[in-house]
DSSP file (Angstrom, degrees, kcal/mol; ACC not computed):
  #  RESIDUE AA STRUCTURE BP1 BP2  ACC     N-H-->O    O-->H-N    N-H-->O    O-->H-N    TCO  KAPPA ALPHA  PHI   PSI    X-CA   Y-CA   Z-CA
    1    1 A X    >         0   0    0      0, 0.0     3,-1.2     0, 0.0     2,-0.1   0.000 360.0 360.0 360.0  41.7  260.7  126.8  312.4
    2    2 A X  T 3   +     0   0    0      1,-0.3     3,-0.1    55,-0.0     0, 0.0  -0.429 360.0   1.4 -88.7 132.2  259.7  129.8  310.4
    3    3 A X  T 3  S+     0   0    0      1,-0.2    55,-1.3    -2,-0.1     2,-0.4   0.560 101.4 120.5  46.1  19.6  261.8  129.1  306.8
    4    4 A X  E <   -A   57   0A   0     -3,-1.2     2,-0.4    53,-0.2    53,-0.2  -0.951  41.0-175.8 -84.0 129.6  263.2  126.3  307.6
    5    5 A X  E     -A   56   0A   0     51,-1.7    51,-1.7    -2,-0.4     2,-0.3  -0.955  17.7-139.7-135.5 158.9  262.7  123.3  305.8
    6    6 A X  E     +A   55   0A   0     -2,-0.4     2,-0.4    49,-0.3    49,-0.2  -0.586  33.7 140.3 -79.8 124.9  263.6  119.4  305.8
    7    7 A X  E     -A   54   0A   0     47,-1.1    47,-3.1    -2,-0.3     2,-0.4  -0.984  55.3 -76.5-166.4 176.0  264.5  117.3  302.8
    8    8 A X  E     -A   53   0A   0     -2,-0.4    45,-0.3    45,-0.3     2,-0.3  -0.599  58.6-125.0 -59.9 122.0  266.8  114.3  301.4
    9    9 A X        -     0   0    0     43,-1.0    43,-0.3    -2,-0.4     2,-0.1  -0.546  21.7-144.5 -75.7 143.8  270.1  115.9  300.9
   10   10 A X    >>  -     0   0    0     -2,-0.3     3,-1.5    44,-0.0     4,-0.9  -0.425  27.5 -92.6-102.7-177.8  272.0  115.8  297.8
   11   11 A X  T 34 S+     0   0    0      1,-0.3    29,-0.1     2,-0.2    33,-0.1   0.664 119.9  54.5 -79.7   0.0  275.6  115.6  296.6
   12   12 A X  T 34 S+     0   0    0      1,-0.2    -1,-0.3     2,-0.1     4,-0.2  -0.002  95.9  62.0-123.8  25.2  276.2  119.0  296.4
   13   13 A X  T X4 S+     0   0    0     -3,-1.5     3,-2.4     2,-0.1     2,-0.8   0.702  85.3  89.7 -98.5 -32.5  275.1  119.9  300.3
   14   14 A X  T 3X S+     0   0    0     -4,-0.9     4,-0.6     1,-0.3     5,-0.1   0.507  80.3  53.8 -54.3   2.8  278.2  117.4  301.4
   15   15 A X  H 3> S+     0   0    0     -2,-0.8     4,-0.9     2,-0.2    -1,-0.3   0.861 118.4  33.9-102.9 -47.8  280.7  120.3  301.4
   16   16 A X  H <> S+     0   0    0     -3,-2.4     4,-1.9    -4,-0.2    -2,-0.2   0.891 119.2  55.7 -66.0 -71.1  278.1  122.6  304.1
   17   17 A X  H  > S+     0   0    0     -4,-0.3     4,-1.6     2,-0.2     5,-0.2   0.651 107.6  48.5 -34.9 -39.5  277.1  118.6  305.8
   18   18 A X  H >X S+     0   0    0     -4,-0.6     3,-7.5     2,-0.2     4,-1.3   0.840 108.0  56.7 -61.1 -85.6  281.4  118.1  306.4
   19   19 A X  H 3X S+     0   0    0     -4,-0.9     4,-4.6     1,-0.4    -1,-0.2   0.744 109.0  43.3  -2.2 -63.0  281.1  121.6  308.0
   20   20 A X  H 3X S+     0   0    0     -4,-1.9     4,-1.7     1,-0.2    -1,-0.4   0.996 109.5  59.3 -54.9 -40.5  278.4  120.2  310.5
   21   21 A X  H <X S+     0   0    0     -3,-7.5     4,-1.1    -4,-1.6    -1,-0.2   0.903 106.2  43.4 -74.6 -26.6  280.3  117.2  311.0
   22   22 A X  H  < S+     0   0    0     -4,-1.3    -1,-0.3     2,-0.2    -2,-0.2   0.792 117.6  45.2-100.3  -9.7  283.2  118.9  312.3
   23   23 A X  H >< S+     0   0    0     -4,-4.6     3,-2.0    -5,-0.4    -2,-0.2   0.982 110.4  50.1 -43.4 -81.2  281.0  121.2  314.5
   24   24 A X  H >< S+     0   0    0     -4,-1.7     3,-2.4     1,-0.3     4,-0.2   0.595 105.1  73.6 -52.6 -40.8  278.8  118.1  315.7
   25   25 A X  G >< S+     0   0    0     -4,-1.1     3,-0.8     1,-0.3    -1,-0.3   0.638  73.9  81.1 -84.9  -5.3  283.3  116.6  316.4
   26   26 A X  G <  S+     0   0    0     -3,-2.0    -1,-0.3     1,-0.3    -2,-0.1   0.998  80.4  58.3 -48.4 -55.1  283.4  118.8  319.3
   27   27 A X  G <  S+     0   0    0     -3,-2.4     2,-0.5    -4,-0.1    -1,-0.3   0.653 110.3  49.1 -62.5  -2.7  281.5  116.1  321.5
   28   28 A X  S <  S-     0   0    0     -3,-0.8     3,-0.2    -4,-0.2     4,-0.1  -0.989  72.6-148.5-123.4 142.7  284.3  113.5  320.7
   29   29 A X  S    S+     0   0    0     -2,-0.5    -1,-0.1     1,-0.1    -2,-0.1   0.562  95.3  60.9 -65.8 -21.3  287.9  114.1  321.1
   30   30 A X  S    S-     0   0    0     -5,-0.1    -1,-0.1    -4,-0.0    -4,-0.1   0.808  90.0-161.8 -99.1 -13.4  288.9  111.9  318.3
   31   31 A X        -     0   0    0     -6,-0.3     2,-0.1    -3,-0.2    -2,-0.1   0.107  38.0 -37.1  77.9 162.5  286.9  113.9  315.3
   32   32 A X        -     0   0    0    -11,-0.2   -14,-0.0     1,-0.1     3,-0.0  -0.351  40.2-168.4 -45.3 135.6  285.9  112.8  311.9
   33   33 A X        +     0   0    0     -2,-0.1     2,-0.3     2,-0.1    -1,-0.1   0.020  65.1  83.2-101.0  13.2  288.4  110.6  310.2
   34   34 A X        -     0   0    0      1,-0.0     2,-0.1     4,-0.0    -2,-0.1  -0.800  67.9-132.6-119.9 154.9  286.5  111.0  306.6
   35   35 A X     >  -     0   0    0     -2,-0.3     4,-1.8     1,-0.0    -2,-0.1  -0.285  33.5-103.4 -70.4 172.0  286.6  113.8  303.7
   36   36 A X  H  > S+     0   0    0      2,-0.2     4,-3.9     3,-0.1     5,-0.2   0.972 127.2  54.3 -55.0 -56.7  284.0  115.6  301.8
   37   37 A X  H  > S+     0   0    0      2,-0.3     4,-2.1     1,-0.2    -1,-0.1   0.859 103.9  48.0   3.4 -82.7  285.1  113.2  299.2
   38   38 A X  H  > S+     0   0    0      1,-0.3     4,-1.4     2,-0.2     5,-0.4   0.967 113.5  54.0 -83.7 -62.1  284.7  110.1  301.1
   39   39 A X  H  X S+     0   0    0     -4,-1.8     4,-1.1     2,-0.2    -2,-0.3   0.869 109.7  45.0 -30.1 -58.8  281.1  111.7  302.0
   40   40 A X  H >X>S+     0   0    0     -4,-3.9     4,-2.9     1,-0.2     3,-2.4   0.985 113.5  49.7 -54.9 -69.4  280.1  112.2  298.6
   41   41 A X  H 3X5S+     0   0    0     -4,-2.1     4,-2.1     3,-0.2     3,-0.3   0.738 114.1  40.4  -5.5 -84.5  281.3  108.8  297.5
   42   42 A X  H 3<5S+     0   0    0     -4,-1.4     7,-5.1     1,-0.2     8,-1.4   0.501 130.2  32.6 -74.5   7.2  279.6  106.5  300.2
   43   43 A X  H <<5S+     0   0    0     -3,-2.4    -1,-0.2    -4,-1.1    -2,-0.2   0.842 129.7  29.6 -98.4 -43.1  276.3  108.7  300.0
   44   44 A X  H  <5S+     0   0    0     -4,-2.9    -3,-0.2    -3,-0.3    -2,-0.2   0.479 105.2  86.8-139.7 -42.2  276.1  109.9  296.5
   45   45 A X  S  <<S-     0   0    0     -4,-2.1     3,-0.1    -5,-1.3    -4,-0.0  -0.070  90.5 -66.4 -78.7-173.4  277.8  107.1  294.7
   46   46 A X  S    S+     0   0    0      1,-0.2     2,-0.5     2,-0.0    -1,-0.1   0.595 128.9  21.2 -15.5 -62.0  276.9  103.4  293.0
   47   47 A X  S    S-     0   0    0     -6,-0.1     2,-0.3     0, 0.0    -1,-0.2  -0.937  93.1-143.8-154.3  87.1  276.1  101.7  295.9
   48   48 A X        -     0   0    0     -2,-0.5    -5,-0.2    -4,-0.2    -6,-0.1  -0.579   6.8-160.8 -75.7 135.3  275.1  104.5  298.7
   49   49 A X  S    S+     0   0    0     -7,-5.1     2,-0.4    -2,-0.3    -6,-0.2   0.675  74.4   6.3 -75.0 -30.1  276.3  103.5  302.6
   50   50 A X        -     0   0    0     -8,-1.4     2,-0.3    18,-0.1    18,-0.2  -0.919  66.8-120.2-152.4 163.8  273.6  106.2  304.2
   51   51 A X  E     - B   0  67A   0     16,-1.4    16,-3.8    -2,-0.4     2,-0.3  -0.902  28.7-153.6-119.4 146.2  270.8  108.5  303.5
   52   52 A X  E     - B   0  66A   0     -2,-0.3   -43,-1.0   -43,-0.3     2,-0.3  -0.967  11.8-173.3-122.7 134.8  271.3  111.9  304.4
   53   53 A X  E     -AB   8  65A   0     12,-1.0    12,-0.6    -2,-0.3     2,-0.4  -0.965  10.6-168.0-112.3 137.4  268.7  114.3  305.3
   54   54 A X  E     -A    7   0A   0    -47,-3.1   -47,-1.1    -2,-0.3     2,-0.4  -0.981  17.5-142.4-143.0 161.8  269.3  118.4  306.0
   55   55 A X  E     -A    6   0A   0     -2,-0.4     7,-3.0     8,-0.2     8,-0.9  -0.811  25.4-179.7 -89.8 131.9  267.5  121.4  307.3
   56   56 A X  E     -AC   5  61A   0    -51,-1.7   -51,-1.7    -2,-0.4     2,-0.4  -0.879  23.7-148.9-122.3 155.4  268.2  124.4  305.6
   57   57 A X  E >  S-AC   4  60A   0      3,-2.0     3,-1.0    -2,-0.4     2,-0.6  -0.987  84.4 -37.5-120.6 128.1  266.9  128.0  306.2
   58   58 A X  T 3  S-     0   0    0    -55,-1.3    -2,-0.1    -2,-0.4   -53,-0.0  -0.349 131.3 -22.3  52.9-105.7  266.8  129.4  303.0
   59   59 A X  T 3  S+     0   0    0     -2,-0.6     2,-0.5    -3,-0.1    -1,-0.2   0.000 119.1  98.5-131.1  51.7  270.0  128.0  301.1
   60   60 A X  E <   -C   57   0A   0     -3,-1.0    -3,-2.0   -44,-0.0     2,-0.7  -0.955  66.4-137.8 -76.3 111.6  271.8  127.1  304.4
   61   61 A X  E     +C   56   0A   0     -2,-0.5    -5,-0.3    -5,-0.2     3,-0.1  -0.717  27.5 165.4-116.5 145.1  272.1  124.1  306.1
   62   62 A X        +     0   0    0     -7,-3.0    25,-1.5    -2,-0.7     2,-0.3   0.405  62.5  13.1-122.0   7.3  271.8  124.3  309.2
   63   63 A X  E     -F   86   0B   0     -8,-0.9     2,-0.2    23,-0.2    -8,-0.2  -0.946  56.0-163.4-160.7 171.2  271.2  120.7  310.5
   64   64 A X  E     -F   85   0B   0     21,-0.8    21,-3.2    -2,-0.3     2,-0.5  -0.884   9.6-149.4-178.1 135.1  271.6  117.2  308.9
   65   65 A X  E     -B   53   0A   0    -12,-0.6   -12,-1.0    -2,-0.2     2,-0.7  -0.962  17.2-156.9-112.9 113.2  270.3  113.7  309.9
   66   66 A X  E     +B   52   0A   0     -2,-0.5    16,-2.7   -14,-0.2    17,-0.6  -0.736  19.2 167.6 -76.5  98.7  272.5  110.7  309.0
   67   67 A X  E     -BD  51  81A   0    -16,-3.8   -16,-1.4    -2,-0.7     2,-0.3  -0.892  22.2-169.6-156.5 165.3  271.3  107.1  308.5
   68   68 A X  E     - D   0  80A   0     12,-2.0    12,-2.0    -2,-0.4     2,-0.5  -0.701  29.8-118.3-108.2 154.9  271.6  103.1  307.4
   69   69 A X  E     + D   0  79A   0     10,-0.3     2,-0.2    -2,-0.3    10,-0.2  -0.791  34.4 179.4-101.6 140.0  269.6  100.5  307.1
   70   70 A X  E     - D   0  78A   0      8,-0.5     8,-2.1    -2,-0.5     2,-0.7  -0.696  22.9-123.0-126.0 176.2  270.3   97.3  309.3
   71   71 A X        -     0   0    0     -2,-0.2     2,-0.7     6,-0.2     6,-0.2  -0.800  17.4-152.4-127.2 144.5  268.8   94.3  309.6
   72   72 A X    >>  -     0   0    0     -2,-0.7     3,-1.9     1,-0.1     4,-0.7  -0.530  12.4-148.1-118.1  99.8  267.3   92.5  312.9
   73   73 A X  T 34 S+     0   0    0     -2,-0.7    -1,-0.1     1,-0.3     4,-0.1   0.412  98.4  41.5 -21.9 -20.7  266.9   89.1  313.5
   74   74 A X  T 34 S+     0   0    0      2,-0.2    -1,-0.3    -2,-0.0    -2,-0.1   0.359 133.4  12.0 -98.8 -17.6  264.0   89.4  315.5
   75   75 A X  T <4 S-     0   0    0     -3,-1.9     2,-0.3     1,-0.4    -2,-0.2   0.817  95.7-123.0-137.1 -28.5  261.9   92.1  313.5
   76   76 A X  S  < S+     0   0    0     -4,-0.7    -1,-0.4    36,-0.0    -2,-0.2  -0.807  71.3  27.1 134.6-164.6  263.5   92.6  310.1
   77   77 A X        -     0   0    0     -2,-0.3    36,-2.7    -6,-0.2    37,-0.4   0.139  65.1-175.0 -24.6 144.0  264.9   95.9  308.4
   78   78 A X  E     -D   70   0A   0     -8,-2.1    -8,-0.5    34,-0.2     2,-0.4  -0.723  17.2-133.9-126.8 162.0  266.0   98.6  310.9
   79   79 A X  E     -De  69 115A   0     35,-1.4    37,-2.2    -2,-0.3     2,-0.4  -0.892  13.3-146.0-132.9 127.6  267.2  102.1  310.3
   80   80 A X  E     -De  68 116A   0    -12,-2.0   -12,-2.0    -2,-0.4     2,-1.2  -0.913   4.5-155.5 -41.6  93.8  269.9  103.3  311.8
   81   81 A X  E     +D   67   0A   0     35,-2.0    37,-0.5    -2,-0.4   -14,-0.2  -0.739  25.4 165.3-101.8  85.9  270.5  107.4  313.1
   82   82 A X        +     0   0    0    -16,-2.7     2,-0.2    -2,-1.2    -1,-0.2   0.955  61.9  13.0 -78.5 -37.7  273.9  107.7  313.1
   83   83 A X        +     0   0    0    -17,-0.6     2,-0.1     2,-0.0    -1,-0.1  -0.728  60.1 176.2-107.0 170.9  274.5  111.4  313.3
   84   84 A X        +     0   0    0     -2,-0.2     2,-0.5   -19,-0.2   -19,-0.2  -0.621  22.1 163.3-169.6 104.7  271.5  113.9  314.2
   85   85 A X  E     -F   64   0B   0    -21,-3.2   -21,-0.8    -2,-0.1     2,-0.2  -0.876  26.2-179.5-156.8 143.8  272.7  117.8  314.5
   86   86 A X  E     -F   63   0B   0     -2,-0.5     2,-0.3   -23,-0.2   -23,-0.2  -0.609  42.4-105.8-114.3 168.6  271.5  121.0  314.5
   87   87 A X    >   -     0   0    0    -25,-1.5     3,-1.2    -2,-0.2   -25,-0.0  -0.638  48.8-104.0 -98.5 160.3  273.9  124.3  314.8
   88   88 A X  G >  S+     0   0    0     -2,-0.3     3,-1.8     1,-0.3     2,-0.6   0.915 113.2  58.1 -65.9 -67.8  273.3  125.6  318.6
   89   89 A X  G 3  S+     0   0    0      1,-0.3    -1,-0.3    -3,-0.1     3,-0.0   0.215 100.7  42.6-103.3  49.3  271.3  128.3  317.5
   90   90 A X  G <  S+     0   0    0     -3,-1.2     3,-0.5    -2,-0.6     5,-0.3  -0.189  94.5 120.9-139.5  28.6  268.4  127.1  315.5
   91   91 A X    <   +     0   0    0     -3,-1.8    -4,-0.0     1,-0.2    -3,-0.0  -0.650  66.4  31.9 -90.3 167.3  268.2  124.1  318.7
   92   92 A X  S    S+     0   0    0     -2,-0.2    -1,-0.2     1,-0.0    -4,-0.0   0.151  95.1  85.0  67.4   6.0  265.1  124.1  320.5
   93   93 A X  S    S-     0   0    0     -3,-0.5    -2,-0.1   -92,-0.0    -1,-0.0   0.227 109.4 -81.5-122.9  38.5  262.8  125.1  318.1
   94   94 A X  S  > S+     0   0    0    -93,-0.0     4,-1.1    -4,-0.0    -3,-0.1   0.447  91.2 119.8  87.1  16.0  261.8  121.8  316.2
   95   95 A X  H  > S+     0   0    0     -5,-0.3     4,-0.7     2,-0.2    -4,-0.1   0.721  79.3  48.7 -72.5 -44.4  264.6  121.5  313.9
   96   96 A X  H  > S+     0   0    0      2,-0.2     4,-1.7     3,-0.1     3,-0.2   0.721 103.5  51.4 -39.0 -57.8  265.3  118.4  315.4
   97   97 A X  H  > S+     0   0    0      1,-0.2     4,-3.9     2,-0.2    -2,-0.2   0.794 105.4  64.5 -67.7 -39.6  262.1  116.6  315.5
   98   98 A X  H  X S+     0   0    0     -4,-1.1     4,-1.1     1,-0.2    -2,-0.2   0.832 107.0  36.6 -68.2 -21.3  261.9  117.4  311.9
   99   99 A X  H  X S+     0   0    0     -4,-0.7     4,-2.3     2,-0.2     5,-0.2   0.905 110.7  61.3 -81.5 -32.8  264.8  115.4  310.9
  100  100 A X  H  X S+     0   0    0     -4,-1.7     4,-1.6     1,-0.3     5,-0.2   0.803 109.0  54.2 -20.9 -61.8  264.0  112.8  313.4
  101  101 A X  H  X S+     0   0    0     -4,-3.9     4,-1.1     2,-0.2    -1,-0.3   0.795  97.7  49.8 -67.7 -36.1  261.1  112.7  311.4
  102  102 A X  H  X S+     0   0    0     -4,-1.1     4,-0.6     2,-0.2     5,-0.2   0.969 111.2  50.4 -61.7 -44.0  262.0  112.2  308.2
  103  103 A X  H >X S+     0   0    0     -4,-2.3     4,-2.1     1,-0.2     3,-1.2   0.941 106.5  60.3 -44.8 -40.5  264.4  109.0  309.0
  104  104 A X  H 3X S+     0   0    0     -4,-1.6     4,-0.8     1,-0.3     5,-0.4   0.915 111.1  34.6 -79.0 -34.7  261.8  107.8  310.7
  105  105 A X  H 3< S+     0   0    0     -4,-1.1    -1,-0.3     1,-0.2    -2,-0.2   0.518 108.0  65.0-102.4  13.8  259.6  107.8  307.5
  106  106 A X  H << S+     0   0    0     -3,-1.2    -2,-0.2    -4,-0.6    -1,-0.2   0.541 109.3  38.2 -77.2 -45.5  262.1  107.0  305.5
  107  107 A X  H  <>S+     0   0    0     -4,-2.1     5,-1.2    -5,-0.2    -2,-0.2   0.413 113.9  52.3 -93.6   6.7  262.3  103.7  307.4
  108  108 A X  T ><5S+     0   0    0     -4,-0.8     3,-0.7     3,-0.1    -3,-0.2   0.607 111.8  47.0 -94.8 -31.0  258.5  103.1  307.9
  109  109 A X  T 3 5S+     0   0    0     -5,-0.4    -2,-0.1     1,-0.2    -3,-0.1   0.548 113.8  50.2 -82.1   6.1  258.0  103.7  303.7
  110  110 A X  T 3 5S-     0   0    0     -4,-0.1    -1,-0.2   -33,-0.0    -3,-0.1   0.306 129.1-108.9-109.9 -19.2  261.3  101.0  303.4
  111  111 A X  T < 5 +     0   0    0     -3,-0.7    -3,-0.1     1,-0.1     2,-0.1   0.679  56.8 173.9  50.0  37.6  259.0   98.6  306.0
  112  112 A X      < -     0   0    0     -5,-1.2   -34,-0.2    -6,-0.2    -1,-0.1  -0.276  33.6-154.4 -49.2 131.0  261.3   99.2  308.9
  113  113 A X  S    S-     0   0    0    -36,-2.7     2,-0.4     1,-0.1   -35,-0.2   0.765  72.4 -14.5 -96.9  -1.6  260.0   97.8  311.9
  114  114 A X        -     0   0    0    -37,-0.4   -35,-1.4    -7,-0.2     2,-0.6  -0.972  54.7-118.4-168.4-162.1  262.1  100.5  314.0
  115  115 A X  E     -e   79   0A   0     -2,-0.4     2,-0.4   -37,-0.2   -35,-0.2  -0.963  29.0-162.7-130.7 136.3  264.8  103.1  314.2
  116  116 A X  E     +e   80   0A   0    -37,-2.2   -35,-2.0    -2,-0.6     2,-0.3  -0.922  16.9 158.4-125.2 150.5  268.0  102.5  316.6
  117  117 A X        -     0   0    0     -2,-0.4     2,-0.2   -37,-0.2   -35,-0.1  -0.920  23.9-143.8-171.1 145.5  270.4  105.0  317.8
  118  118 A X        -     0   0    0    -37,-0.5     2,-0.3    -2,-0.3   -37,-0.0  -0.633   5.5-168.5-107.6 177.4  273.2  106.0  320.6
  119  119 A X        -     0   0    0     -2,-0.2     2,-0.5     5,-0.0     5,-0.0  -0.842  36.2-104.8-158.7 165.6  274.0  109.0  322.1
  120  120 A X    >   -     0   0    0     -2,-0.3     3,-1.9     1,-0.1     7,-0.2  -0.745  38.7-121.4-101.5 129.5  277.2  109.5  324.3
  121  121 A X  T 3  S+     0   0    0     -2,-0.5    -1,-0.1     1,-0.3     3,-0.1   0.439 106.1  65.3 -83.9  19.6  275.8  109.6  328.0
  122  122 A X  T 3  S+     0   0    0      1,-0.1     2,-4.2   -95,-0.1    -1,-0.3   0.641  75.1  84.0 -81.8 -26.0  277.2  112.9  328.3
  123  123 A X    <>  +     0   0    0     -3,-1.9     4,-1.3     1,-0.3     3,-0.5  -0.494  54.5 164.1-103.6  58.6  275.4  113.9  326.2
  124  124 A X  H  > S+     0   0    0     -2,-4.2     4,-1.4     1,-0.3     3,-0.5   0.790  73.7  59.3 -81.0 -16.4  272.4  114.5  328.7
  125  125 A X  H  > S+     0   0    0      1,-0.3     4,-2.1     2,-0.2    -1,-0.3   0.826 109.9  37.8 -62.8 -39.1  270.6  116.9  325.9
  126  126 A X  H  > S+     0   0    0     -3,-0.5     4,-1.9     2,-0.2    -1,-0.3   0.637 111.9  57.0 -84.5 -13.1  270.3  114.6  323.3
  127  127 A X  H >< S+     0   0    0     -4,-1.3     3,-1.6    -3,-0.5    -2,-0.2   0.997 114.6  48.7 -66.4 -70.8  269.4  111.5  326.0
  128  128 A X  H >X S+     0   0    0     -4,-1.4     4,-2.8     1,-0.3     3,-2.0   0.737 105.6  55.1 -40.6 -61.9  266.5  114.2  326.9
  129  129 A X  H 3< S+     0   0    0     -4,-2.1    -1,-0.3     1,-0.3     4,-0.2   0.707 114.7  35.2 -51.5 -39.7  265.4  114.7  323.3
  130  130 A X  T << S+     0   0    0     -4,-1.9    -1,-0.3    -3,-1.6    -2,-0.2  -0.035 113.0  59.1-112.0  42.3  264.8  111.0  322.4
  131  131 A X  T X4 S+     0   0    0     -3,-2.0     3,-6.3     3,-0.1     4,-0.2   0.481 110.8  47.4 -71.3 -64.4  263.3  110.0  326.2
  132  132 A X  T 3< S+     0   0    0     -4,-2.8    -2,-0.2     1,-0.3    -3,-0.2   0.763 110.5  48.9 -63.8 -21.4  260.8  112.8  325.3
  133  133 A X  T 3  S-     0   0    0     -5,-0.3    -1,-0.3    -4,-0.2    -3,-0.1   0.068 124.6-103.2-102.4  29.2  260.2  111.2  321.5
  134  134 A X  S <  S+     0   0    0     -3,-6.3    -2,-0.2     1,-0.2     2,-0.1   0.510  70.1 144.0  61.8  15.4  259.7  107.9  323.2
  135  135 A X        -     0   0    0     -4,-0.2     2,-0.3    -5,-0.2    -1,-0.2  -0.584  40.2-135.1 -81.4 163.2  262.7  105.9  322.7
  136  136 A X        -     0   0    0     -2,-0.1    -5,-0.1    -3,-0.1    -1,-0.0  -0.994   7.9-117.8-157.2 122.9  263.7  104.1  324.8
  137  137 A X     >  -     0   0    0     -2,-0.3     4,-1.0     1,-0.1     5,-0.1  -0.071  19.3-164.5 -88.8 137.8  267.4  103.4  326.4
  138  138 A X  H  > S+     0   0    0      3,-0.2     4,-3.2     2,-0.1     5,-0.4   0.999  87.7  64.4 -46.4 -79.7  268.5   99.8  325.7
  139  139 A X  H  > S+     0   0    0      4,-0.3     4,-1.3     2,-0.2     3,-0.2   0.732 113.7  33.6 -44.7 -79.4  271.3   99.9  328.2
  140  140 A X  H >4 S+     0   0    0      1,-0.2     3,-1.2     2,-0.2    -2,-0.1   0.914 121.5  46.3 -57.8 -80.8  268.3  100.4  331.3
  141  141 A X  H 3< S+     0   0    0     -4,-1.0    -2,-0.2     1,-0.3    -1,-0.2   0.546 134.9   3.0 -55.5 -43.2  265.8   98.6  330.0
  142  142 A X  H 3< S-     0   0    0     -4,-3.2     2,-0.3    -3,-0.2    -1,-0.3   0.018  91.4-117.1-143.4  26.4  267.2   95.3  328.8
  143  143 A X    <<  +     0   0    0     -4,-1.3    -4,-0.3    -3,-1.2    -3,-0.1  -0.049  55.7 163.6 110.5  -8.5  270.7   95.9  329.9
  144  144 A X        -     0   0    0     -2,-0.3     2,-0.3    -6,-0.2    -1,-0.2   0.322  22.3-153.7 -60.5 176.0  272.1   95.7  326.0
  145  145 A X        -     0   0    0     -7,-0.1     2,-0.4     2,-0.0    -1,-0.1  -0.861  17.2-113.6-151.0 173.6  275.8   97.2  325.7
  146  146 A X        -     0   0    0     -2,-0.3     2,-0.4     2,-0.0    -2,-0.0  -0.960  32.8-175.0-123.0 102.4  277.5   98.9  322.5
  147  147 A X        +     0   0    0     -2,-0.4     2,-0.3     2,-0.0    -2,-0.0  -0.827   5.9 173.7-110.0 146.3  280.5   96.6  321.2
  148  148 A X        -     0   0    0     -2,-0.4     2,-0.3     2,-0.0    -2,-0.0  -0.995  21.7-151.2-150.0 150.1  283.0   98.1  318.0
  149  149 A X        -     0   0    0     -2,-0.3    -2,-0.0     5,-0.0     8,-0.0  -0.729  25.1-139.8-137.6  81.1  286.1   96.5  316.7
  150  150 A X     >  -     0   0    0     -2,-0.3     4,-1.9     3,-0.1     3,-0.4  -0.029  31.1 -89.3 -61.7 158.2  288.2   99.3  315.3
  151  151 A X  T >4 S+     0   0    0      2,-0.2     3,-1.0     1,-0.2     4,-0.3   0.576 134.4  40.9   0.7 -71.5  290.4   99.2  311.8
  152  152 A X  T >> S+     0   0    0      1,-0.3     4,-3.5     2,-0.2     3,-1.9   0.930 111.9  52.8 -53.5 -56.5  293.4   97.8  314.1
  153  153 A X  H 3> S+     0   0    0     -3,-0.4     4,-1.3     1,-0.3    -1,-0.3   0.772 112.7  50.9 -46.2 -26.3  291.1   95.4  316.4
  154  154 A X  H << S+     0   0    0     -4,-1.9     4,-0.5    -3,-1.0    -1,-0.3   0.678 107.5  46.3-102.7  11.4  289.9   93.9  313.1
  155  155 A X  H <> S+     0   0    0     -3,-1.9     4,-0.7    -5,-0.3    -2,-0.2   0.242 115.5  44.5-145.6 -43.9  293.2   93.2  311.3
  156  156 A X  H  < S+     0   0    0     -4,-3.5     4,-0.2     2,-0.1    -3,-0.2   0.974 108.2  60.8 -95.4 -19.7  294.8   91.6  314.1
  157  157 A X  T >< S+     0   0    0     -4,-1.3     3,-0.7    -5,-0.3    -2,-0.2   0.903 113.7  40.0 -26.2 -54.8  291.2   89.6  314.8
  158  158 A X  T 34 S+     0   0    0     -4,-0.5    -1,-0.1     1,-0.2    -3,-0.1   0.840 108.5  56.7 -90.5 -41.5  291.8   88.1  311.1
  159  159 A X  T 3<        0   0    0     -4,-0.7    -1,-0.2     1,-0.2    -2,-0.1   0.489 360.0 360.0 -69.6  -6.7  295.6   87.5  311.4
  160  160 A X    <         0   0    0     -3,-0.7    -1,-0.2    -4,-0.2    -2,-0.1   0.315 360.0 360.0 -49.8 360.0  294.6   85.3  314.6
């Protein structure tokens, strides 16, 4: 990780952070539906939706951790890791673990009691990468499943 470094991103990374996002869109077929715009906004404005972290090497960024805070009903505050990506060729040399790490102590200094995240189960690199940082998959262990009720699904829910 030689020159590279970690920190809280600010509003004026979001234009390289989109860039990542629409690398990172490869793994889904349906892509980003947001702007730089609509990044800055729900990040950088009044009432921020996520914390953003990124890696830079020098004044490059070359990686970016996304995440929210949620709440649990059995342990409290949560943090969420909704995105985590590094560009292909700065993977495998701790670039990863370092952002990993900062959400994660970003939600122990908040007094999260843990950090949740998916991964597409294609997606056997990233499965590897948090086995090996001791998470540990819902879906085997205690059978949980991953429910969403997109835009449409929720607008004809309410017109029910």
């Amino acid at each position: 990780m030689d020159g590279v470094v970690t920190r809280k991103a600010q509003k004026d990374d979001c234009a390289s952070v989109m860039d990542l996002i629409q690398e990172f869109a490869k793994y889904d077929p349906d892509g980003p539906k947001i702007c730089q715009k609509t990044l800055e906004e729900d990040g950088f404005g009044k009432d921020p939706a996520f914390h953003c972290f990124v890696a830079l090497q020098e004044s490059k960024v070359i990686g970016y951790a996304i995440s929210y805070l949620s709440y649990s009903t059995w342990e409290g505050r949560s943090i969420v890791l909704e995105d985590l990506y590094v560009q292909p060729s700065y993977q495998g040399i701790g670039i990863g673990s370092a952002l990993l790490k900062e959400v994660t102590q970003y939600g122990l200094d908040l007094g999260c009691s843990r950090v949740n995240f998916y991964s597409l189960k294609s997606n056997y690199t990233a499965l590897a990468f948090y086995k090996a940082k001791g998470a540990i998959n819902l879906t085997e262990a205690e059978g949980w499943d991953l429910f969403e009720m997109n835009k449409k699904v929720m607008g004809q829910f309410i017109r029910e």
